[in-house]
N, CA, C and O atoms as CSV, one atom per row, in Angstrom:
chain,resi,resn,atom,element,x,y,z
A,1,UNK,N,N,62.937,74.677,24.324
A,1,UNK,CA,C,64.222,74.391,24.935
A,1,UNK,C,C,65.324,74.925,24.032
A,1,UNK,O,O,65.424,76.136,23.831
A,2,UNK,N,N,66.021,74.181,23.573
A,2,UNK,CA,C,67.471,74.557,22.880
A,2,UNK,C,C,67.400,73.851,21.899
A,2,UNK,O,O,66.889,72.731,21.891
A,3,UNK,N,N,68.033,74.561,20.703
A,3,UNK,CA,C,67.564,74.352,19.335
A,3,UNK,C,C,69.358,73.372,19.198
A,3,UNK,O,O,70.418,73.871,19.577
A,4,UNK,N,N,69.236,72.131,18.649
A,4,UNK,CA,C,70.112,71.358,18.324
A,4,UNK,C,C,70.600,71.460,17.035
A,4,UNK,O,O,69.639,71.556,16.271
A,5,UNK,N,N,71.979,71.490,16.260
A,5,UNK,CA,C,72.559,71.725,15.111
A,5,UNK,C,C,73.031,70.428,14.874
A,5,UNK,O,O,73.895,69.842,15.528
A,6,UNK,N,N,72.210,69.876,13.578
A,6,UNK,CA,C,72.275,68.498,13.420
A,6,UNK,C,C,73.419,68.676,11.802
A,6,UNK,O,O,73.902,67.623,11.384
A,7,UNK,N,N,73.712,69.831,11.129
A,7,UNK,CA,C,74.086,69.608,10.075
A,7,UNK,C,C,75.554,69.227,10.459
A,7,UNK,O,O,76.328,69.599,11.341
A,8,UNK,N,N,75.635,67.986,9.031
A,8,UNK,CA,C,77.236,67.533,10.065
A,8,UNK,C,C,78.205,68.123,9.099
A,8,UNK,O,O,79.244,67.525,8.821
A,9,UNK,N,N,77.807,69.624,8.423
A,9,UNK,CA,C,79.220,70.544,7.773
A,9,UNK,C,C,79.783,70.474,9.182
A,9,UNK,O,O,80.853,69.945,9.483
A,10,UNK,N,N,78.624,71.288,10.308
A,10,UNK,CA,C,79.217,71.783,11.472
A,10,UNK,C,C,79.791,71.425,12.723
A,10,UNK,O,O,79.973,72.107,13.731
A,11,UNK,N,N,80.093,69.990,12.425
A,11,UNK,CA,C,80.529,69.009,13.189
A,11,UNK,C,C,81.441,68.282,12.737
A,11,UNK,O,O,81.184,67.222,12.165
A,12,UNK,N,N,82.817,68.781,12.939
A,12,UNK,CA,C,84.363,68.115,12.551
A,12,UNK,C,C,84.679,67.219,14.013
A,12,UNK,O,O,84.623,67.496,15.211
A,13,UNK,N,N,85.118,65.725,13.035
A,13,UNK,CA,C,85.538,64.791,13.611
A,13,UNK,C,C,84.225,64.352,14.959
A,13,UNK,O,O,84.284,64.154,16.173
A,14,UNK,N,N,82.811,64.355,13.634
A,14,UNK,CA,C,81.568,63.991,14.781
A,14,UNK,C,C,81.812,64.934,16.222
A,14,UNK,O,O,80.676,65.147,16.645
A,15,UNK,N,N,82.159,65.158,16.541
A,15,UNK,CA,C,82.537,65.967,18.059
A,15,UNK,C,C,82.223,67.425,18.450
A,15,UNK,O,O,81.395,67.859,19.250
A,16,UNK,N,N,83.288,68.183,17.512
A,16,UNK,CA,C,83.579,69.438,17.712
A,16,UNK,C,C,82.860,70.043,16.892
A,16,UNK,O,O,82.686,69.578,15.766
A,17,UNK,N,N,82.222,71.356,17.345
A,17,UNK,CA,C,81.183,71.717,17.170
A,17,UNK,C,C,81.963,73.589,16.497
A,17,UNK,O,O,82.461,74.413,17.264
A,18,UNK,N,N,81.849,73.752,15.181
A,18,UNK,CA,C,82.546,75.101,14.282
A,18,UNK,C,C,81.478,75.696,13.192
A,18,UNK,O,O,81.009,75.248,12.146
A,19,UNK,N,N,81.336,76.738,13.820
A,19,UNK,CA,C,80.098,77.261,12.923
A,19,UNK,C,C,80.453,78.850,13.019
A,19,UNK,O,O,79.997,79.478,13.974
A,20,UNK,N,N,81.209,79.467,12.107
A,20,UNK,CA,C,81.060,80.622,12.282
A,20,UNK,C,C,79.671,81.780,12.408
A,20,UNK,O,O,79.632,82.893,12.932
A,21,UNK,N,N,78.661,81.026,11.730
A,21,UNK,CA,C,77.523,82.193,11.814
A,21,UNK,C,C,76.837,82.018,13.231
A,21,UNK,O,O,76.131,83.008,13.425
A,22,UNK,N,N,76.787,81.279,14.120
A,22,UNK,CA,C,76.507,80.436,15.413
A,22,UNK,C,C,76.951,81.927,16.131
A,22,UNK,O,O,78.128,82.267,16.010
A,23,UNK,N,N,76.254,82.584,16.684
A,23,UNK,CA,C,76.721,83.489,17.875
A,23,UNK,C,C,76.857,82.909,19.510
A,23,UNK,O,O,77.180,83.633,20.451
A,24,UNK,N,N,76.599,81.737,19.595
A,24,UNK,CA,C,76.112,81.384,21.018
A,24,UNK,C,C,78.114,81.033,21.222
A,24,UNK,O,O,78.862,81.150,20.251
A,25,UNK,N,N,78.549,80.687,22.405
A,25,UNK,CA,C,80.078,79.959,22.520
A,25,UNK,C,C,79.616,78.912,22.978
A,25,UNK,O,O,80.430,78.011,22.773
A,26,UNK,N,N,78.661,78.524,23.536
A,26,UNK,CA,C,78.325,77.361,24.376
A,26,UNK,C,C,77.172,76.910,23.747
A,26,UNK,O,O,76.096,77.300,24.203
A,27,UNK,N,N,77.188,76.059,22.652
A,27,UNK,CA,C,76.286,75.520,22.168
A,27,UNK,C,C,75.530,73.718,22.704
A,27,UNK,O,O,75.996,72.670,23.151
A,28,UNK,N,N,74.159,74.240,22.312
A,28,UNK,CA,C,73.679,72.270,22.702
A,28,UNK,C,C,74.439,70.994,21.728
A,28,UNK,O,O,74.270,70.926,20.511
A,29,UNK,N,N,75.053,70.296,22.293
A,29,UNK,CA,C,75.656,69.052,21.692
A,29,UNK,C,C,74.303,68.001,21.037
A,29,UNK,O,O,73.143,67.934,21.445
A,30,UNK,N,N,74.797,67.440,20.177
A,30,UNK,CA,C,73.926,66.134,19.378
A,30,UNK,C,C,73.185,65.996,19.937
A,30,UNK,O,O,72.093,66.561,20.012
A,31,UNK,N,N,73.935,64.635,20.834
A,31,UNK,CA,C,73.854,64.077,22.058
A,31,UNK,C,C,74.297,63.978,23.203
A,31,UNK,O,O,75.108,64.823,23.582
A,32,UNK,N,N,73.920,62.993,24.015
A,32,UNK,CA,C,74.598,63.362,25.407
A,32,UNK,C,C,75.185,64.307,26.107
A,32,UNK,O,O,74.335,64.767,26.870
A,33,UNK,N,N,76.210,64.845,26.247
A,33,UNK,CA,C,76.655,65.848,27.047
A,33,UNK,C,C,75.993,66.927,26.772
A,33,UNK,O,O,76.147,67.320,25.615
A,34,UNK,N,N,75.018,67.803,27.712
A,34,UNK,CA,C,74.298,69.065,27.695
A,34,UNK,C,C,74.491,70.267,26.411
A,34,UNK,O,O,73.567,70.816,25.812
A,35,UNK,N,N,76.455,70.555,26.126
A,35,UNK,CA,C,76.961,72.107,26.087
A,35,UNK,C,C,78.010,71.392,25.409
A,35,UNK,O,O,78.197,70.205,25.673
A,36,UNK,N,N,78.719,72.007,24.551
A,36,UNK,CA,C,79.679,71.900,23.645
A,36,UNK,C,C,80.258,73.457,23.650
A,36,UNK,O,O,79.618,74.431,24.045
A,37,UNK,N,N,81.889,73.482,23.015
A,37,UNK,CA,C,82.306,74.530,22.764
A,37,UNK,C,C,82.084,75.027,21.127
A,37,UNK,O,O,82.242,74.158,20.269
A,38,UNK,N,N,81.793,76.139,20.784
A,38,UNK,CA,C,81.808,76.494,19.357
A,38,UNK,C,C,83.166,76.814,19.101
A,38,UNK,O,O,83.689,77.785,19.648
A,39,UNK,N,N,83.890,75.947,18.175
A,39,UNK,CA,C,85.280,76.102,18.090
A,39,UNK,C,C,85.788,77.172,16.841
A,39,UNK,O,O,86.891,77.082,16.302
A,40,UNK,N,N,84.667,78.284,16.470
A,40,UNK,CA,C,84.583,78.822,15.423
A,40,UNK,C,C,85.228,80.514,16.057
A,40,UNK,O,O,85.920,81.346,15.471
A,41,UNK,N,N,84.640,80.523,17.473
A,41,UNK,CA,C,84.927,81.516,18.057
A,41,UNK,C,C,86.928,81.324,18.932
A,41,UNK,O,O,87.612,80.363,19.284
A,42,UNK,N,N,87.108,82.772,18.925
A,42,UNK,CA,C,88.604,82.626,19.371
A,42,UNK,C,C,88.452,81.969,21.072
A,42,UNK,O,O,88.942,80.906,21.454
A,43,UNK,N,N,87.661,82.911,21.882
A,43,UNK,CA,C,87.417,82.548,22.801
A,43,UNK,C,C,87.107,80.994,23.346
A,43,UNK,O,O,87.302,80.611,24.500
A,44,UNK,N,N,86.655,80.310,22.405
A,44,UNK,CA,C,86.851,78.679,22.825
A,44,UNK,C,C,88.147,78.026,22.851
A,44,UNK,O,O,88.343,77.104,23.643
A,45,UNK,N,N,89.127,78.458,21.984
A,45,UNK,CA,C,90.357,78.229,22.174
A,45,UNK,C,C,91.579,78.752,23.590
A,45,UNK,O,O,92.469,78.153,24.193
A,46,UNK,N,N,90.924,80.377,23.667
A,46,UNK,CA,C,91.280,80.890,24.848
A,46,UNK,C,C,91.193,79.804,26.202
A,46,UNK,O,O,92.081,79.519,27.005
A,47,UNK,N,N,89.623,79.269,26.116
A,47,UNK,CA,C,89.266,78.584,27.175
A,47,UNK,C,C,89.951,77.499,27.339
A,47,UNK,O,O,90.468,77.317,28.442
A,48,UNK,N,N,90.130,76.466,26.234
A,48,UNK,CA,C,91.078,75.159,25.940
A,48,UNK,C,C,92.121,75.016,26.948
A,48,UNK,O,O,92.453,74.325,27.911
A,49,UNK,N,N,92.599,76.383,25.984
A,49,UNK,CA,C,94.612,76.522,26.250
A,49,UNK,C,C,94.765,76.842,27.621
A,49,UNK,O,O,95.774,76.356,28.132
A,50,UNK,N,N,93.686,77.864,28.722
A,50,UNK,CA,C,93.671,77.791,29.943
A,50,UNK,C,C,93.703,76.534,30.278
A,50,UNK,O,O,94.705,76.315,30.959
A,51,UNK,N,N,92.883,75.343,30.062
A,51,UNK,CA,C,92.444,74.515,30.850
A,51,UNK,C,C,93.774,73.762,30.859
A,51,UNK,O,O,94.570,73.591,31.782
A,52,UNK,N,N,93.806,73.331,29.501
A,52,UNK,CA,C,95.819,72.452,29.191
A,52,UNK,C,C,96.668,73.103,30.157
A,52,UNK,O,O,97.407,72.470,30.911
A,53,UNK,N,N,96.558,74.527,30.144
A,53,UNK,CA,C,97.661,75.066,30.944
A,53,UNK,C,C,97.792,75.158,32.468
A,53,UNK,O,O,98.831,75.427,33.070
A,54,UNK,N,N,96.428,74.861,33.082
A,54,UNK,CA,C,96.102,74.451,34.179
A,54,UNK,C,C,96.938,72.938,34.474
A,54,UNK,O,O,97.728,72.627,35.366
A,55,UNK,N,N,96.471,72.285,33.487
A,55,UNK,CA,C,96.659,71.059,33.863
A,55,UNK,C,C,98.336,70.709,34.139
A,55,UNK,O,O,98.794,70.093,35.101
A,56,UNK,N,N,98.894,71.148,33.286
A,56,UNK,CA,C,100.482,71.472,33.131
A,56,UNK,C,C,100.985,71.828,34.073
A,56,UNK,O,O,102.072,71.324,34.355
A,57,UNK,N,N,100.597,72.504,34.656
A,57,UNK,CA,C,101.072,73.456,35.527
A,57,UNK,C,C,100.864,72.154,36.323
A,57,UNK,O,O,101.693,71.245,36.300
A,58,UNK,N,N,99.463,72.096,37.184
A,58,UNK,CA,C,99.359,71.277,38.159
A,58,UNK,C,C,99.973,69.828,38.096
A,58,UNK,O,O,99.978,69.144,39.119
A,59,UNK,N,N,100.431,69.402,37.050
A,59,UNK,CA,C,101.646,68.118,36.684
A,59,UNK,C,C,103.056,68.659,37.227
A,59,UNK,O,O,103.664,68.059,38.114
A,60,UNK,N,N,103.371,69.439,36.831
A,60,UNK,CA,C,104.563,70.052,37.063
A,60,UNK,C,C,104.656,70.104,38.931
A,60,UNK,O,O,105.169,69.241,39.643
A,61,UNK,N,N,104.221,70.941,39.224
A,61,UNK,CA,C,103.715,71.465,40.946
A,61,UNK,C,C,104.211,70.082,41.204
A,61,UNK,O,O,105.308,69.901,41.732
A,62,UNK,N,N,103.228,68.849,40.751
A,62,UNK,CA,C,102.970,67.557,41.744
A,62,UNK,C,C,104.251,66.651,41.502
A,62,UNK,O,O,104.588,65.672,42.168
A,63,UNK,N,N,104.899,67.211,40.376
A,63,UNK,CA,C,106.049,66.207,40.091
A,63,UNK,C,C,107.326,66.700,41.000
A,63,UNK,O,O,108.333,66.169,41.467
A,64,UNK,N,N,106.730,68.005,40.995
A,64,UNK,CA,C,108.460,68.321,42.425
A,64,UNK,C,C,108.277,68.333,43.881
A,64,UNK,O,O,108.837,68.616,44.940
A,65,UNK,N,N,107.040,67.811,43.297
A,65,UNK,CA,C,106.710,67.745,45.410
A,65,UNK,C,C,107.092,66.011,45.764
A,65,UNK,O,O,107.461,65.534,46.837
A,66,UNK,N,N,106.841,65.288,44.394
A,66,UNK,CA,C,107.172,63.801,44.720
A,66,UNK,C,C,108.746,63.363,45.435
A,66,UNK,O,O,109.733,64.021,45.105
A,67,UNK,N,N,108.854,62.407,46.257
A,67,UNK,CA,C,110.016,61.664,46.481
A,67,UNK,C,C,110.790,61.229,44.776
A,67,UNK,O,O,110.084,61.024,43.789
A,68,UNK,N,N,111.753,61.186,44.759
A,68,UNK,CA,C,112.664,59.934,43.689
A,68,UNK,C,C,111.799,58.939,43.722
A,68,UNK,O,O,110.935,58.672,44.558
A,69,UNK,N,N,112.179,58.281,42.498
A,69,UNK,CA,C,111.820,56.765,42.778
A,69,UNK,C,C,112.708,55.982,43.374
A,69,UNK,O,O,112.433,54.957,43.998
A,70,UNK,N,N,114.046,56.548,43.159
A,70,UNK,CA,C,115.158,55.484,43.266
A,70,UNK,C,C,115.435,55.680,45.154
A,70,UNK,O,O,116.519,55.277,45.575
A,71,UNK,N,N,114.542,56.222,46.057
A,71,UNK,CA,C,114.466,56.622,47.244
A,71,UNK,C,C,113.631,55.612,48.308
A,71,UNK,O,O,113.150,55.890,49.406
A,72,UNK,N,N,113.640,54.411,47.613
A,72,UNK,CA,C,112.731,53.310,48.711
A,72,UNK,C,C,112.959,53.184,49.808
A,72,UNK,O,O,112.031,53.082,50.610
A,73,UNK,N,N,114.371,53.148,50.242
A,73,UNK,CA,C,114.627,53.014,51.583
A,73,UNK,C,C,114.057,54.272,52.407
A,73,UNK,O,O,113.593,54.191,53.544
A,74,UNK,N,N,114.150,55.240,51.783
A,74,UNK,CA,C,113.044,56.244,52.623
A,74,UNK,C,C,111.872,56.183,52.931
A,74,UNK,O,O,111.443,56.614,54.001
A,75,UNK,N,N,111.133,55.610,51.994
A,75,UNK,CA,C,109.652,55.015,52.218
A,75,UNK,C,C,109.433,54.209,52.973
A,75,UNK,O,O,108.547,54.292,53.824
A,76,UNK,N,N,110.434,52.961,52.771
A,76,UNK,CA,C,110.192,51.849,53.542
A,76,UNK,C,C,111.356,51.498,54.499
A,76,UNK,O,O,112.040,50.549,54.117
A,77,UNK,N,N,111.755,52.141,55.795
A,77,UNK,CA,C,112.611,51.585,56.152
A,77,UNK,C,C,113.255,50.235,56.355
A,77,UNK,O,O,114.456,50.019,56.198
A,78,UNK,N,N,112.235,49.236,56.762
A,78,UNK,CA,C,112.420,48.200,56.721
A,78,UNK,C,C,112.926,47.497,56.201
A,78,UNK,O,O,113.353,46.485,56.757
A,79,UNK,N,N,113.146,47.822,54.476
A,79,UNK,CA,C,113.863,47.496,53.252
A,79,UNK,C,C,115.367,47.696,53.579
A,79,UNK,O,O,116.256,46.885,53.319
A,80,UNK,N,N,115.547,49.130,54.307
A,80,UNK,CA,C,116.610,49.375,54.216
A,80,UNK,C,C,117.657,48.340,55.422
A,80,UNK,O,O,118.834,48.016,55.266
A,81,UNK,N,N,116.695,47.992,56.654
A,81,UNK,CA,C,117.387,46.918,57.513
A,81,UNK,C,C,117.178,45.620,57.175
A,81,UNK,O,O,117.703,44.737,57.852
A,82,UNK,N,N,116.229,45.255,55.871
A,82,UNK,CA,C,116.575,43.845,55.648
A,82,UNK,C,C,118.108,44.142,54.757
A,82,UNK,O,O,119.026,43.325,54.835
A,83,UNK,N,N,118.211,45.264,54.020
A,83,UNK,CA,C,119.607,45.002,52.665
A,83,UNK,C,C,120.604,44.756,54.091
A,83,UNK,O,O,121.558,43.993,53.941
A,84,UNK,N,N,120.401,45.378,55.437
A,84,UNK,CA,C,122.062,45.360,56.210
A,84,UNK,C,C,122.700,44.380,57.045
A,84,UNK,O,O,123.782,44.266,57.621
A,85,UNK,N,N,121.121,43.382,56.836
A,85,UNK,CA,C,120.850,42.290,57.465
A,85,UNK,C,C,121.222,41.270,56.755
A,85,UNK,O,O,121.644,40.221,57.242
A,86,UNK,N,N,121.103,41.485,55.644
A,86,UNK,CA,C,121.518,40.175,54.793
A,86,UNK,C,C,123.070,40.484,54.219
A,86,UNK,O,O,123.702,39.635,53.591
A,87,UNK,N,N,123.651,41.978,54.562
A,87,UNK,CA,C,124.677,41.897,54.232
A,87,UNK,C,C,126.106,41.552,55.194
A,87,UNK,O,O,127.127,40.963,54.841
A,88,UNK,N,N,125.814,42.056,56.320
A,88,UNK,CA,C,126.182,41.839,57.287
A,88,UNK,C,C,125.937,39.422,57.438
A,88,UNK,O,O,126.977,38.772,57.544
A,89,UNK,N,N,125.072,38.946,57.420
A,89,UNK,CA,C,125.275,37.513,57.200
A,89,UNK,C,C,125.891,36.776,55.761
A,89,UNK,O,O,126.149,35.631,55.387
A,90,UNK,N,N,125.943,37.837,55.335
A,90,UNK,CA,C,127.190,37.010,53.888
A,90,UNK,C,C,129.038,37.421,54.177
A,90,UNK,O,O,130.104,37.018,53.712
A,91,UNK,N,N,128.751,38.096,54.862
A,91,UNK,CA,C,129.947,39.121,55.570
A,91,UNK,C,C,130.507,38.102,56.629
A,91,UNK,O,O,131.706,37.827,56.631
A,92,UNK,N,N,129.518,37.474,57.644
A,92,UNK,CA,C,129.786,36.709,58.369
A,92,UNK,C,C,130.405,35.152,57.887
A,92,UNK,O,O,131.403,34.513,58.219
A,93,UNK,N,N,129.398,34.929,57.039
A,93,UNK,CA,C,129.441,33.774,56.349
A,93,UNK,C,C,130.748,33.799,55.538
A,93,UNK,O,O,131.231,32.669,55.475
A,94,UNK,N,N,131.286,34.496,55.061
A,94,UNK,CA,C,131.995,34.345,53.804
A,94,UNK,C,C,133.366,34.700,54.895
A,94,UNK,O,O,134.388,34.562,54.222
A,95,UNK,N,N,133.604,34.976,55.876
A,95,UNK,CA,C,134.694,35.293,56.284
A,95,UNK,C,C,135.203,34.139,57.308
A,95,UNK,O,O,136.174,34.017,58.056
A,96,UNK,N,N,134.188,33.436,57.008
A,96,UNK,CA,C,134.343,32.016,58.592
A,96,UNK,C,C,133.451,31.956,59.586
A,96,UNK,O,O,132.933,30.932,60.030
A,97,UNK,N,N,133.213,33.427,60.050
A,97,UNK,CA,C,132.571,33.066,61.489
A,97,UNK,C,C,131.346,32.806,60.969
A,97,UNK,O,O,131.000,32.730,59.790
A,98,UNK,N,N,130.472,32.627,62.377
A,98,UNK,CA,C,128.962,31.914,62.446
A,98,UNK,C,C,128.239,32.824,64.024
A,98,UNK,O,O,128.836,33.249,65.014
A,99,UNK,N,N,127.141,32.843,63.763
A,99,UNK,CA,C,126.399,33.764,64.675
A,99,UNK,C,C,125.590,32.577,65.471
A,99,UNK,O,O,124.643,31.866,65.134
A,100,UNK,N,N,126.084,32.634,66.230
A,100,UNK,CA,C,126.140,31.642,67.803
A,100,UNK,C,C,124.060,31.181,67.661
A,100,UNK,O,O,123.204,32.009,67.973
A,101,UNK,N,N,123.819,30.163,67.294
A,101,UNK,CA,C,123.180,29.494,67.755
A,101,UNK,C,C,122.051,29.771,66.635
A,101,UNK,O,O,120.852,29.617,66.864
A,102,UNK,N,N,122.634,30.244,65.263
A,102,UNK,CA,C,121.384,30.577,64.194
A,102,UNK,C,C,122.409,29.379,62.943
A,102,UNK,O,O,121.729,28.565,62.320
A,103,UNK,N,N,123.436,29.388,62.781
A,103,UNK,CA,C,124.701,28.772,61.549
A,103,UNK,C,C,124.802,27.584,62.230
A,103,UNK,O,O,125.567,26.706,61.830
């Protein structure tokens, strides 16, 4: 099968896997997870900084497609006819009159 690199020079912060004499980029991990990156080669970094930059990107995209927050009454109309409802009866209230058969 696949020959495992147990020396832990070549394993910074237990994890990451840096071995310059290592020709493979995709090396077998310890344990668990199958494949590790060899962080010795440039190309594993290449791969990284794609992936971050993927991710960035796709944060960005999703953050200008969102509503405001401060935009509830758009979400929820209902919100917006209870605020006119209760303003409209302090309006009433506070000026004298009374709404026939609720005051």
């Amino acid at each position: 099968m696949f020959i495992r690199d147990t020396n832990p020079a070549h394993w910074k912060l237990f994890i990451f896997y840096y071995n310059h004499e290592e020709p493979r980029l995709f090396v077998p991990n310890r344990t668990g997870i199958p494949f590790t990156l060899n962080f010795a080669k440039p190309v594993a970094w290449v791969i990284i900084g794609a992936l971050l930059a993927l991710i960035v990107f796709a944060a960005v995209i999703n953050n200008r497609r969102s509503a405001p927050i401060n935009s509830v009454t758009s979400c929820f109309p209902a919100v917006h006819f209870e605020r006119a409802l209760i303003h409209s009866a302090i309006t009433l209230t506070t000026s004298g009159a009374t709404w026939p058969g609720v005051w």
